[in-house]
MDTraj code that builds the backbone (N, CA, C; nanometers):
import mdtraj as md
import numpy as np

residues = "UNK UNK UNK UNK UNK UNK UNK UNK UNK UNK UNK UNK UNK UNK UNK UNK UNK UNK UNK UNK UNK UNK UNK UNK UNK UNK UNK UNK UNK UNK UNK UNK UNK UNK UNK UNK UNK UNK UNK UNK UNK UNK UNK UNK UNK UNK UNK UNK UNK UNK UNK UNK UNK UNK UNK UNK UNK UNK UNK UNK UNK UNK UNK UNK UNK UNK UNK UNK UNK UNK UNK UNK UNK UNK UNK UNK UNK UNK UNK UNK UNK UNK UNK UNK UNK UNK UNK UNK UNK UNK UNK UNK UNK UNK UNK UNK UNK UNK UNK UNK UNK UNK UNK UNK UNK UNK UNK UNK UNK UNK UNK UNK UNK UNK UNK UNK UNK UNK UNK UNK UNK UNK UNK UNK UNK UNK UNK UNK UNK UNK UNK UNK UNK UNK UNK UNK UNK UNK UNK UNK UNK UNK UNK UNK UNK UNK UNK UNK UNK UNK UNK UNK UNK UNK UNK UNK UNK UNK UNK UNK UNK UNK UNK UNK UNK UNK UNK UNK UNK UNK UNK UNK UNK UNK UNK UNK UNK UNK UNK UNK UNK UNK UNK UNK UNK UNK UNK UNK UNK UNK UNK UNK UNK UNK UNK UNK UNK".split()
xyz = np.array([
    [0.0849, -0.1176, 0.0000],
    [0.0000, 0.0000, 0.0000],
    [0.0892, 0.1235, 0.0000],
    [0.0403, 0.1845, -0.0861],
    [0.0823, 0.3613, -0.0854],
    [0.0138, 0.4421, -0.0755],
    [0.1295, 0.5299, 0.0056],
    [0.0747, 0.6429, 0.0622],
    [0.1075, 0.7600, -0.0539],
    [-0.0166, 0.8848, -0.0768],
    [0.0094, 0.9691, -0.1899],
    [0.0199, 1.1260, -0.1252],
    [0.0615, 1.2169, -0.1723],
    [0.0018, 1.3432, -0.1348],
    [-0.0392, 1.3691, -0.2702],
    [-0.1980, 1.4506, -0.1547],
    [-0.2345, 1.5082, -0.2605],
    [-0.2795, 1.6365, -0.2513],
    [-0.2867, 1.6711, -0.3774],
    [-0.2943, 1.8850, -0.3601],
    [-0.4513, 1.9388, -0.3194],
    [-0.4600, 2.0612, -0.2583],
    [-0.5966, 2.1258, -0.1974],
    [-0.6570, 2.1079, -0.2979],
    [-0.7011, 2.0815, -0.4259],
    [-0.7773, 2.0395, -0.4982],
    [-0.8534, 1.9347, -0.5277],
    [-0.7354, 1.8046, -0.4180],
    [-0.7652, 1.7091, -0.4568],
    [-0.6918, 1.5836, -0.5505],
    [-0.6285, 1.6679, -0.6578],
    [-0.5591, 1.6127, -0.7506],
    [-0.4227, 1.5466, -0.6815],
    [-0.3890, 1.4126, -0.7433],
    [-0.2338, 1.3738, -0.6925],
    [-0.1142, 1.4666, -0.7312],
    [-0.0299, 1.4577, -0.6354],
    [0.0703, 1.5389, -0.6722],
    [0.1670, 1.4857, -0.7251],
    [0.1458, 1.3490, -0.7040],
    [0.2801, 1.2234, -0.7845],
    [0.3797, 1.1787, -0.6624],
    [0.4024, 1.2593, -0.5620],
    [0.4700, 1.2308, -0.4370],
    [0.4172, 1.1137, -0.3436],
    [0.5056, 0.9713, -0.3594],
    [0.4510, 0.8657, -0.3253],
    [0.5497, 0.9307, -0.1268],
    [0.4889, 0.9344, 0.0295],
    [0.5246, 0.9114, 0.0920],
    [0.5663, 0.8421, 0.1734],
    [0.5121, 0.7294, 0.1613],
    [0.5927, 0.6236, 0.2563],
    [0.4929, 0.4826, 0.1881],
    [0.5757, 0.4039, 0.1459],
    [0.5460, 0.2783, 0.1376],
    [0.5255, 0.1620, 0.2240],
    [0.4269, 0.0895, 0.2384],
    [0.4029, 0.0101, 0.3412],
    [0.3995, -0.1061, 0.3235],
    [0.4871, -0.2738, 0.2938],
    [0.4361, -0.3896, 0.2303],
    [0.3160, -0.4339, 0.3492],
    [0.2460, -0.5117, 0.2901],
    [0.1498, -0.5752, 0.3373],
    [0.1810, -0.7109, 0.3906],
    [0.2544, -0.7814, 0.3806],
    [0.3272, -0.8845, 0.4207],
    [0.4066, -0.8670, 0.5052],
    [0.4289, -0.7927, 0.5867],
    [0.5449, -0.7499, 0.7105],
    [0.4568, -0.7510, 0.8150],
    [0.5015, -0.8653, 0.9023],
    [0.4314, -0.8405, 1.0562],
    [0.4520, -0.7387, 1.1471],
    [0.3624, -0.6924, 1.2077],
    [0.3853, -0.5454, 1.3047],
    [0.4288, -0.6030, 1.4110],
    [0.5327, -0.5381, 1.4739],
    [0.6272, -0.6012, 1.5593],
    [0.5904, -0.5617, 1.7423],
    [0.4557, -0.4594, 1.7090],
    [0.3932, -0.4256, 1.7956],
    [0.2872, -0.5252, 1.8478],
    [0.2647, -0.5886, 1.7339],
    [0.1307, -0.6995, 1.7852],
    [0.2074, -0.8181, 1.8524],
    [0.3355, -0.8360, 1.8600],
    [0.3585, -0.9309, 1.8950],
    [0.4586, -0.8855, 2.0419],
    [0.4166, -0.8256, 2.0958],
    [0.4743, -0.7262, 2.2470],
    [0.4226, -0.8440, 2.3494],
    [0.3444, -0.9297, 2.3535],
    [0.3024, -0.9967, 2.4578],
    [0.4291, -1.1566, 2.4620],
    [0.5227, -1.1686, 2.3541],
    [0.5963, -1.2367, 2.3578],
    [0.7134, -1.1626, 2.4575],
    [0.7638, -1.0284, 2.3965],
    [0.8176, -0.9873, 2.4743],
    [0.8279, -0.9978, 2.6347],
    [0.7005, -1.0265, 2.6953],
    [0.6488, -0.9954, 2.8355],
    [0.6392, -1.1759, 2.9197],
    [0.6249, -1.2383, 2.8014],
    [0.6523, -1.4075, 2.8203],
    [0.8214, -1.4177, 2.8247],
    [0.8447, -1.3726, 2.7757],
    [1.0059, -1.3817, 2.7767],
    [1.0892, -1.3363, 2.8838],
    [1.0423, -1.2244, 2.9459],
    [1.0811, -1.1692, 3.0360],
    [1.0562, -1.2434, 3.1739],
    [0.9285, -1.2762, 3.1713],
    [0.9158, -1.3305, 3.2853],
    [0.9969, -1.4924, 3.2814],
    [0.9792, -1.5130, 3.1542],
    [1.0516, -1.6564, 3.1525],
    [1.1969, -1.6780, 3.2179],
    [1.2279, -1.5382, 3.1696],
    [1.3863, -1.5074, 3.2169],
    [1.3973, -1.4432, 3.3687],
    [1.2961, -1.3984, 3.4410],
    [1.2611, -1.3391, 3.5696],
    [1.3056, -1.5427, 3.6775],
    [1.2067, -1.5638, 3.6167],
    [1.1691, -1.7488, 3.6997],
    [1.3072, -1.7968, 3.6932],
    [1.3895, -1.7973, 3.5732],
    [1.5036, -1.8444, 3.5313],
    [1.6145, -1.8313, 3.6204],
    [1.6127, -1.6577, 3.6342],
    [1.6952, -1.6032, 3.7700],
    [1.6829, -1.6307, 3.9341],
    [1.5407, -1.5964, 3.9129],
    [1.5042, -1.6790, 4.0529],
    [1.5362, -1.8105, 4.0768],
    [1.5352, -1.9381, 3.9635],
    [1.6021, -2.0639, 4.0312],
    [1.7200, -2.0713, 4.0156],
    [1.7578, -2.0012, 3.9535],
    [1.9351, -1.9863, 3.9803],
    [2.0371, -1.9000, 4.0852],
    [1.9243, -1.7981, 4.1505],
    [1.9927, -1.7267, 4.2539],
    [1.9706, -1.7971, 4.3688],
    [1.8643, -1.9413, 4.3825],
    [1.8045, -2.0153, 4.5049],
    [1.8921, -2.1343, 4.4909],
    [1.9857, -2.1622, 4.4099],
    [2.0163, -2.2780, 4.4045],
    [2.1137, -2.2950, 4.4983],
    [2.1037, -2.4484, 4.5247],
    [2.1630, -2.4963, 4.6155],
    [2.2470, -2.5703, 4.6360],
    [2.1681, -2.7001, 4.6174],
    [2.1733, -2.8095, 4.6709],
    [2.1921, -2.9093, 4.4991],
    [2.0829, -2.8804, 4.3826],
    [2.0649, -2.9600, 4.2786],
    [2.1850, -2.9769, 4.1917],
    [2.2074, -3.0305, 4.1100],
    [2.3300, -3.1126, 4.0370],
    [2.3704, -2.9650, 3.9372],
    [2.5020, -2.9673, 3.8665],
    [2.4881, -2.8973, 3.7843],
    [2.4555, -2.9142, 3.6772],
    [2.3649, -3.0143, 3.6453],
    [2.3291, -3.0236, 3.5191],
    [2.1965, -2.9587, 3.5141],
    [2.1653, -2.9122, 3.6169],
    [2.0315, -2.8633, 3.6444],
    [2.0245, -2.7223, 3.5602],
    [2.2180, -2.6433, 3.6255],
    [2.2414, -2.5664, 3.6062],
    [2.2549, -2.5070, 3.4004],
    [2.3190, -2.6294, 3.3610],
    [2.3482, -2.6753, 3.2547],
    [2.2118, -2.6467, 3.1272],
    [2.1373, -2.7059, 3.2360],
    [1.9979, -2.7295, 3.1233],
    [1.9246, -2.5595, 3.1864],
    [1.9656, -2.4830, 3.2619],
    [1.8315, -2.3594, 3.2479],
    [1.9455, -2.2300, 3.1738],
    [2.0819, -2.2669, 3.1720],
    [2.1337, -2.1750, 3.0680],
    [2.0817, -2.2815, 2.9728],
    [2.0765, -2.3608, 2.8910],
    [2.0667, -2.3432, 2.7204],
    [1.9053, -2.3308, 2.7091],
    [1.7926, -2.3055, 2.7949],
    [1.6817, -2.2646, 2.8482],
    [1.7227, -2.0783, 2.7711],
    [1.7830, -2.0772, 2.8612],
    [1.7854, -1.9014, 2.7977],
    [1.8468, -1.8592, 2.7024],
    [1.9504, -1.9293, 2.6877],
    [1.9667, -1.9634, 2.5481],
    [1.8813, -1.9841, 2.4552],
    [1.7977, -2.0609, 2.4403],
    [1.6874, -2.0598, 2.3768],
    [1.5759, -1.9934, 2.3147],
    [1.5903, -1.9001, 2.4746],
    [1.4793, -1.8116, 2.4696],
    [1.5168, -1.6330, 2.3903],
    [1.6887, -1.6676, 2.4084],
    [1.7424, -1.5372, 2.3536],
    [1.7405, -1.5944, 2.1880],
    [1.8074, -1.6859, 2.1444],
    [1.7717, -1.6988, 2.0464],
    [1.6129, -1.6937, 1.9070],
    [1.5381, -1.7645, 2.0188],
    [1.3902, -1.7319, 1.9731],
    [1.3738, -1.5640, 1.9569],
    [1.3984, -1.4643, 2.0267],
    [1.4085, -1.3663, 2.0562],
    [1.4781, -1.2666, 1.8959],
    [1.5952, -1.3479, 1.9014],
    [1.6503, -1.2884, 1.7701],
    [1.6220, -1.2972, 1.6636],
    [1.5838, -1.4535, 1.6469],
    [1.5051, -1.4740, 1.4920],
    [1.3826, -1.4163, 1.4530],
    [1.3167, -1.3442, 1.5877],
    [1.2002, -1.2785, 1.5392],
    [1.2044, -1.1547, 1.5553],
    [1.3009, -1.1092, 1.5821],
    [1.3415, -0.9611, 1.5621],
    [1.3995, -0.9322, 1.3638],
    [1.4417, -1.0888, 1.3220],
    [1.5030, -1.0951, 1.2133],
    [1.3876, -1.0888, 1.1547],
    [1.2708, -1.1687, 1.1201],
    [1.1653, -1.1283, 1.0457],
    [1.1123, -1.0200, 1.0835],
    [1.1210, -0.8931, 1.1549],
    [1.0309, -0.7543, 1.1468],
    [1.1293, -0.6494, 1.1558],
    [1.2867, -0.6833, 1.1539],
    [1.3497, -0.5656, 1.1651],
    [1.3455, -0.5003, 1.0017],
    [1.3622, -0.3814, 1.0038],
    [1.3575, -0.3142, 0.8408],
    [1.5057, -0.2979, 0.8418],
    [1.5817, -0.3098, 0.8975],
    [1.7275, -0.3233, 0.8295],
    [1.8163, -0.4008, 0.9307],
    [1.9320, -0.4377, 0.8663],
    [2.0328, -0.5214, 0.9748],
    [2.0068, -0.6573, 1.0149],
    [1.8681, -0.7316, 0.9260],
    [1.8224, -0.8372, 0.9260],
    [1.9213, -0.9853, 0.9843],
    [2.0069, -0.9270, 0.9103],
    [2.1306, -1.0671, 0.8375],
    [2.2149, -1.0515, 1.0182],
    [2.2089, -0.9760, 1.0957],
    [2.2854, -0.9059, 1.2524],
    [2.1796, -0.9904, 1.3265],
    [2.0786, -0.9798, 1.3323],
    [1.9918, -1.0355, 1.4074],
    [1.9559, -1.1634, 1.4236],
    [1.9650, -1.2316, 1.2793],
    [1.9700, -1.3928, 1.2660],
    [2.1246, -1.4370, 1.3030],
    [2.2002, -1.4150, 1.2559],
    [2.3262, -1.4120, 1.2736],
    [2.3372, -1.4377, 1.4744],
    [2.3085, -1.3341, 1.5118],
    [2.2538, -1.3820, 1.7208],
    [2.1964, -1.5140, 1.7396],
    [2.1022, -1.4709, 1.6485],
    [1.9849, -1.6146, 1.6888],
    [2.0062, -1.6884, 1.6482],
    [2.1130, -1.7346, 1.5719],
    [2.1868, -1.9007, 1.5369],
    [2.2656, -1.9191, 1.6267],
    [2.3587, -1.8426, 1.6740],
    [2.4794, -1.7938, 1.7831],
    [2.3889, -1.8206, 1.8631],
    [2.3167, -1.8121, 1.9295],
    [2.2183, -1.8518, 2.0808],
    [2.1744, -1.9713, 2.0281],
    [2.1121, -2.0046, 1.9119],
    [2.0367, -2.1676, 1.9207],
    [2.1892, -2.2592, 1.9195],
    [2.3003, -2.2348, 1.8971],
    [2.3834, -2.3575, 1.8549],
    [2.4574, -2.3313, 1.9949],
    [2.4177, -2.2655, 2.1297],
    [2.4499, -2.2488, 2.2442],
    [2.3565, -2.3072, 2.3295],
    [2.2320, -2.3011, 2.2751],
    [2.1321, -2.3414, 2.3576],
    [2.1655, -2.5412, 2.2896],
    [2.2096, -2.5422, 2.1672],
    [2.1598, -2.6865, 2.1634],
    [2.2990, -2.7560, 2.2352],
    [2.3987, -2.6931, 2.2234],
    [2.5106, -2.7383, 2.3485],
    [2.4967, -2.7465, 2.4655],
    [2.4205, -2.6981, 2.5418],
    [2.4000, -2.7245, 2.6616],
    [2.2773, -2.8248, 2.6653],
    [2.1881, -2.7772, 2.6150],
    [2.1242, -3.0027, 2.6043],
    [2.2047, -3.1093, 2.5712],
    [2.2634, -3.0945, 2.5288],
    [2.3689, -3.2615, 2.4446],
    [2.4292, -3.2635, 2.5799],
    [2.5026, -3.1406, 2.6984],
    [2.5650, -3.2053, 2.7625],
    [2.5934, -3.0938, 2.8794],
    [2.4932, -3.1224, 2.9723],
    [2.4469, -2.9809, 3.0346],
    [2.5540, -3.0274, 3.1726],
    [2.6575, -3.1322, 3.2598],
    [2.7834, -3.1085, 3.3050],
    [2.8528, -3.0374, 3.2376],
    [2.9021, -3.0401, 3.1332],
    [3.0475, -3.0016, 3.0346],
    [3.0026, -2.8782, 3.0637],
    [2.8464, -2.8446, 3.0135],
    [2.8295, -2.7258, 2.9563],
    [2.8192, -2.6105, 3.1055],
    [2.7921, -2.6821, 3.2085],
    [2.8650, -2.5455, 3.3542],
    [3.0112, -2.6153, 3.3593],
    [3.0573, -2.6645, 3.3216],
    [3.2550, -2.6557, 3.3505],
    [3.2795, -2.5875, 3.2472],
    [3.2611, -2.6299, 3.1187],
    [3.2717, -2.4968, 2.9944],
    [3.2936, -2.3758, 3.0586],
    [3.1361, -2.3424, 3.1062],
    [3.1103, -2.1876, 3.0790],
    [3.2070, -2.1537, 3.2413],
    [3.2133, -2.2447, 3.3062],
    [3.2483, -2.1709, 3.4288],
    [3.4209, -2.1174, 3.3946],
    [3.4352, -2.1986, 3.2994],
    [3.5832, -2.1559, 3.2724],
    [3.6066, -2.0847, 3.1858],
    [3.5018, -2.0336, 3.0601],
    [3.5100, -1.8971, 2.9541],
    [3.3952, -1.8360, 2.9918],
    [3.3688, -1.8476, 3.1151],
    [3.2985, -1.7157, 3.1713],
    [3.3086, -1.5734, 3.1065],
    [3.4587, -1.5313, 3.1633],
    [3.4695, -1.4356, 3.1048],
    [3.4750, -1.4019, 2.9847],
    [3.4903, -1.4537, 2.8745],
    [3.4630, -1.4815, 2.7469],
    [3.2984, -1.4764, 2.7070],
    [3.2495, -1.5360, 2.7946],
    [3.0854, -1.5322, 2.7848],
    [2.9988, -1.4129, 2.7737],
    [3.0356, -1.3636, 2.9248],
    [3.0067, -1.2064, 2.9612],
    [3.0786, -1.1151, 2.8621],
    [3.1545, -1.1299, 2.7871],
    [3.2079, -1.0517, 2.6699],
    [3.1497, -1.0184, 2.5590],
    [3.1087, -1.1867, 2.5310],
    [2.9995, -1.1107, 2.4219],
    [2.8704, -1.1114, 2.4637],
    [2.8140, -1.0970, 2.5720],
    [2.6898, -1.0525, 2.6164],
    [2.6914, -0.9296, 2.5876],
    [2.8405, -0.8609, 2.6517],
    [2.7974, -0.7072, 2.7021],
    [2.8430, -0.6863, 2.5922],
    [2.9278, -0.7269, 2.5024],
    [2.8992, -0.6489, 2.3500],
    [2.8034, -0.6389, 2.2413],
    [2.7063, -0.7474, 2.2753],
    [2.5740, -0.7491, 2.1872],
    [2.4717, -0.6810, 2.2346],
    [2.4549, -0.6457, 2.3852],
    [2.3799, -0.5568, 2.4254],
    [2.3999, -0.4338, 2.4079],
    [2.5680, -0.4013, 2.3702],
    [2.5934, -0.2458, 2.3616],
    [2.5350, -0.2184, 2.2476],
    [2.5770, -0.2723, 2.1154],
    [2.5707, -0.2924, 1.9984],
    [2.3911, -0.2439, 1.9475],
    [2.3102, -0.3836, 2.0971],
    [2.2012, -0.3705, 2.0122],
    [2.1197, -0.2322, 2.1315],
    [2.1352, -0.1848, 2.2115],
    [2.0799, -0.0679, 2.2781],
    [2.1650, 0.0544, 2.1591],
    [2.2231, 0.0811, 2.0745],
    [2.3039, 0.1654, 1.9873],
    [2.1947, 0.1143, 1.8873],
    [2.1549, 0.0700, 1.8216],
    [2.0571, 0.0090, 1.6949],
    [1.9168, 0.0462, 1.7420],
    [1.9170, 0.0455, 1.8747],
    [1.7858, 0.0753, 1.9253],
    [1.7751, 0.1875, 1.9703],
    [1.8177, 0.2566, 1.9555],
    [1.8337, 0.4196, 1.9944],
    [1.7140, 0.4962, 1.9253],
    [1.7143, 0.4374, 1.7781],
    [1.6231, 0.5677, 1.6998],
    [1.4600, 0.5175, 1.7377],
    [1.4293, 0.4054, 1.7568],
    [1.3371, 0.3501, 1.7565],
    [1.2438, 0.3291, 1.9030],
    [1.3777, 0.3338, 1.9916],
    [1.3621, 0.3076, 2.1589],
    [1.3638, 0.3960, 2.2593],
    [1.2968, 0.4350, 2.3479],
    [1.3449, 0.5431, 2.4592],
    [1.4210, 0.4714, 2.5876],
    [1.3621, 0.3361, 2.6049],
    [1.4633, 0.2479, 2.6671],
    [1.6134, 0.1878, 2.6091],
    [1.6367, 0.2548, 2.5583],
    [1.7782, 0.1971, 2.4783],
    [1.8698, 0.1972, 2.5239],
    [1.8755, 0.3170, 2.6492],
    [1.9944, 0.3202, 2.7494],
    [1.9830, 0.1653, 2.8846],
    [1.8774, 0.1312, 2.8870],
    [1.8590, 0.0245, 2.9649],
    [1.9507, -0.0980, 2.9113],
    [1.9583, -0.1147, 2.7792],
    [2.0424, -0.2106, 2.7067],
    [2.1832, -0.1789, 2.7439],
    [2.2180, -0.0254, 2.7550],
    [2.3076, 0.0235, 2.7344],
    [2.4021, -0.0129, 2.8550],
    [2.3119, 0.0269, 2.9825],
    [2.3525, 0.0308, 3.1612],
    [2.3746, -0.1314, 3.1241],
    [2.2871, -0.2276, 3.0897],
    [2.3151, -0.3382, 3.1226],
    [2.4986, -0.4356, 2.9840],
    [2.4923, -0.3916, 2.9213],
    [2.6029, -0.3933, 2.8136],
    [2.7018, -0.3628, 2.8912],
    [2.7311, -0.2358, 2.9284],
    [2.8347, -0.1992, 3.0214],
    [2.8902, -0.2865, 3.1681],
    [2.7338, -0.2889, 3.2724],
    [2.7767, -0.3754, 3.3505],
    [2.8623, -0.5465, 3.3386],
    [2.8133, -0.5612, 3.2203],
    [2.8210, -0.6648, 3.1815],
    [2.9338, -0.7183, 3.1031],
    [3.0297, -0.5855, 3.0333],
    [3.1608, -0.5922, 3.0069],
    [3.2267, -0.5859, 3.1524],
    [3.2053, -0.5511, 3.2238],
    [3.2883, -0.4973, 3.3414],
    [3.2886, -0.6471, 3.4023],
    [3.1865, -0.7160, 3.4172],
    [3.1813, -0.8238, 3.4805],
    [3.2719, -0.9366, 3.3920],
    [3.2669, -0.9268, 3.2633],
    [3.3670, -0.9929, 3.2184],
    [3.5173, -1.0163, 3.2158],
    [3.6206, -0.8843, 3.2971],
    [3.7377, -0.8296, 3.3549],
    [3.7162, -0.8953, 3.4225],
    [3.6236, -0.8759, 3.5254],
    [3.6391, -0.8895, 3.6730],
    [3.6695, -1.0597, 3.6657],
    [3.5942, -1.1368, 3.6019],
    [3.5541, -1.2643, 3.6315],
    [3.7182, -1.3522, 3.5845],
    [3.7721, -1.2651, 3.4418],
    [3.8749, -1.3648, 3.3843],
    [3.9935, -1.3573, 3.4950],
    [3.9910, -1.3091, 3.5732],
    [4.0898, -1.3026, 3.6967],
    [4.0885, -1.3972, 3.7761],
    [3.9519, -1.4929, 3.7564],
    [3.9112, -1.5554, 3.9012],
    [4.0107, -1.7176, 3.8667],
    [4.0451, -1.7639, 3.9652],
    [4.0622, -1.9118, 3.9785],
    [3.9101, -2.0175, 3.9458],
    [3.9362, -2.1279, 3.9050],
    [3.7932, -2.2007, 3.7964],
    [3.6917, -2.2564, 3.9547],
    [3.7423, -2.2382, 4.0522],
    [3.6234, -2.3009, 4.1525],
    [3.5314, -2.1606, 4.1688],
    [3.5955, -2.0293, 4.2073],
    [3.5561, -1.9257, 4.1997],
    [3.4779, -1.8406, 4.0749],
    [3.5500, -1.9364, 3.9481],
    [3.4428, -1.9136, 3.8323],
    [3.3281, -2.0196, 3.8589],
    [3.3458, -2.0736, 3.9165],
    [3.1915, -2.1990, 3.9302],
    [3.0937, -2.1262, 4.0074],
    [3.1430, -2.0734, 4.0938],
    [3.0361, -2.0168, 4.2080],
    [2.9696, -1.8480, 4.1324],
    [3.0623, -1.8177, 4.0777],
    [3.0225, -1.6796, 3.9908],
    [2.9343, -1.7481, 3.9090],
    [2.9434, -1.8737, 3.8311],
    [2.8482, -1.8727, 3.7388],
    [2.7211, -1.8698, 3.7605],
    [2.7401, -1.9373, 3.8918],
    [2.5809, -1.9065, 3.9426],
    [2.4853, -1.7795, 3.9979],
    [2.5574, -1.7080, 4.0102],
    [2.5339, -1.5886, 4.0814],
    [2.5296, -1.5001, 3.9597],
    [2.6246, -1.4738, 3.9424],
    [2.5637, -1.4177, 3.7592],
    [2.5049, -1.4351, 3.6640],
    [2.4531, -1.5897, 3.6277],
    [2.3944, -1.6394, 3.5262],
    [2.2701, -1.5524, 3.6046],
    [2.2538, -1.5540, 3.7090],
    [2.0895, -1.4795, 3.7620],
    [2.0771, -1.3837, 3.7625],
    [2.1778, -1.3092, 3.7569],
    [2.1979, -1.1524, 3.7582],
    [2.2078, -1.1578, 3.6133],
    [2.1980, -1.2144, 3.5006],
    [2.2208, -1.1725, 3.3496],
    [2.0663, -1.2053, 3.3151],
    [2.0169, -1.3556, 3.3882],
    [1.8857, -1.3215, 3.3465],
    [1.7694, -1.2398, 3.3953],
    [1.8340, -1.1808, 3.5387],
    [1.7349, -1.0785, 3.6004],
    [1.7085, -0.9613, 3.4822],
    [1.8651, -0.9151, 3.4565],
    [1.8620, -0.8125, 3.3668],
    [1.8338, -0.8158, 3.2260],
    [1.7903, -0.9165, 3.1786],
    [1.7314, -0.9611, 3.0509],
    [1.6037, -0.9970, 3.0733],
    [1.5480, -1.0139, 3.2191],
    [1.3795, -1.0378, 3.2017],
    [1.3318, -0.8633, 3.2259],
    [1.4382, -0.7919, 3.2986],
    [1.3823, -0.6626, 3.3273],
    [1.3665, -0.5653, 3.1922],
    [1.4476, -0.5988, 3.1334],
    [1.4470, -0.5268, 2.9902],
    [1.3784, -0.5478, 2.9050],
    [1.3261, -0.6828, 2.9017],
    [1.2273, -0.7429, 2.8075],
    [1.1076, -0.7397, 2.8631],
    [1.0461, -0.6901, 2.9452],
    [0.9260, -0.6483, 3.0174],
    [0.8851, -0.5149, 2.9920],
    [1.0293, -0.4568, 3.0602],
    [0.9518, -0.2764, 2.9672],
    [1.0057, -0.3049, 2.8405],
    [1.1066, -0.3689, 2.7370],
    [1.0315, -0.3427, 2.6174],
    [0.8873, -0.4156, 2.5663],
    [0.8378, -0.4856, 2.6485],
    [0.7207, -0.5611, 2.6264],
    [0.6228, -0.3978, 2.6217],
    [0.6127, -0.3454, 2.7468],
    [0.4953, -0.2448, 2.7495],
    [0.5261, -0.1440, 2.6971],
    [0.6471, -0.1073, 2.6464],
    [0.6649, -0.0091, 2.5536],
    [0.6344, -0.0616, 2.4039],
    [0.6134, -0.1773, 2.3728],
    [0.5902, -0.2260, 2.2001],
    [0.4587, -0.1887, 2.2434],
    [0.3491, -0.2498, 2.3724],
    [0.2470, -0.2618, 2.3486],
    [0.1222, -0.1119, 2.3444],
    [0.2463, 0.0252, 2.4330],
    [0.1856, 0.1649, 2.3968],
    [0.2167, 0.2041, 2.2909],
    [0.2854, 0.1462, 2.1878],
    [0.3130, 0.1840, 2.0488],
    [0.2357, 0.1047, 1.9073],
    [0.1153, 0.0384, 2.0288],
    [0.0418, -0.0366, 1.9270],
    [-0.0180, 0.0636, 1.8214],
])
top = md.Topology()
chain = top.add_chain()
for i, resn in enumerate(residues, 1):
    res = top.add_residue(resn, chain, resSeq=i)
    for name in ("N", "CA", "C"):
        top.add_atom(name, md.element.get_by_symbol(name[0]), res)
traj = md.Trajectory(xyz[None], top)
């Protein structure tokens, strides 16, 4: 569908203004995923900041859980973004072939991560910088990506310092603190897609 101007007469002026395909999903109607996600990632944190006592494979299987859920996340940002498409899928393969590693072998996968932790948190906080900067023109929460990108490089310094028992115990404590701050962000962007219906 096109949009025309047309002159106080009535007549077209030939000035097509903004083109609209009809086949592009509105990325607003789908804000209530956003708000499933968030909370998915809220619960996520909560059993990982309570944990205790359970195996780490427990641990194993609710990262490639969010994994999952970040990936789902990206591929459908890839069908409604209007540019940078190929950036967004590009994540969301990078999260599904993370998420499907930690099912095949969710021990390895907390000794893995407990030991490229810092490597982990690296490219967290660089894809969040990256994508709160992309989300700037579009977002008024964009600095929320931004605060959390930052914290989240910083935590990656901090962590490659640690000895690997001390990365074990960080993983837990941070994996909840990464998904606190990924269900909090994805909640207000949930109710911010859904006042922009």
């Amino acid at each position: 569908m096109q949009i025309r101007v047309t002159t106080p007469s009535g007549g077209d002026s030939g000035f097509v203004v903004r083109e609209v395909p009809r086949d592009r999903p509105d990325v607003a109607s789908y804000w209530w995923l956003w708000l499933v996600a968030g909370i998915a990632w809220t619960i996520a944190s909560i059993v990982i900041l309570q944990f205790d006592g359970a195996s780490v494979a427990t641990v194993g299987v609710i990262v490639g859980v969010m994994f999952a859920f970040a990936a789902v996340q990206q591929l459908l940002l890839a069908l409604v973004a209007d540019s940078l498409r190929w950036l967004w899928a590009l994540f969301g393969v990078l999260f599904g072939a993370a998420a499907v590693i930690c099912f095949i072998n969710p021990e390895n996968t907390f000794a893995a991560l407990a030991d490229i932790l810092g490597f982990v948190f690296l490219g967290v906080g660089v894809w969040w910088t990256i994508r709160a900067f992309l989300m700037k023109a579009v977002s008024s929460t964009w600095w929320l990506d931004l605060v959390a990108g930052i914290l989240m490089l910083a935590l990656a310094f901090w962590t490659s310092g640690q000895f690997f028992i001390e990365k074990a115990y960080t993983l837990l404590v941070f994996a909840g603190i990464w998904a606190l701050m990924h269900g909090i962000t994805d909640v207000v962007a949930a109710f911010r897609l859904r006042s922009t219906r």
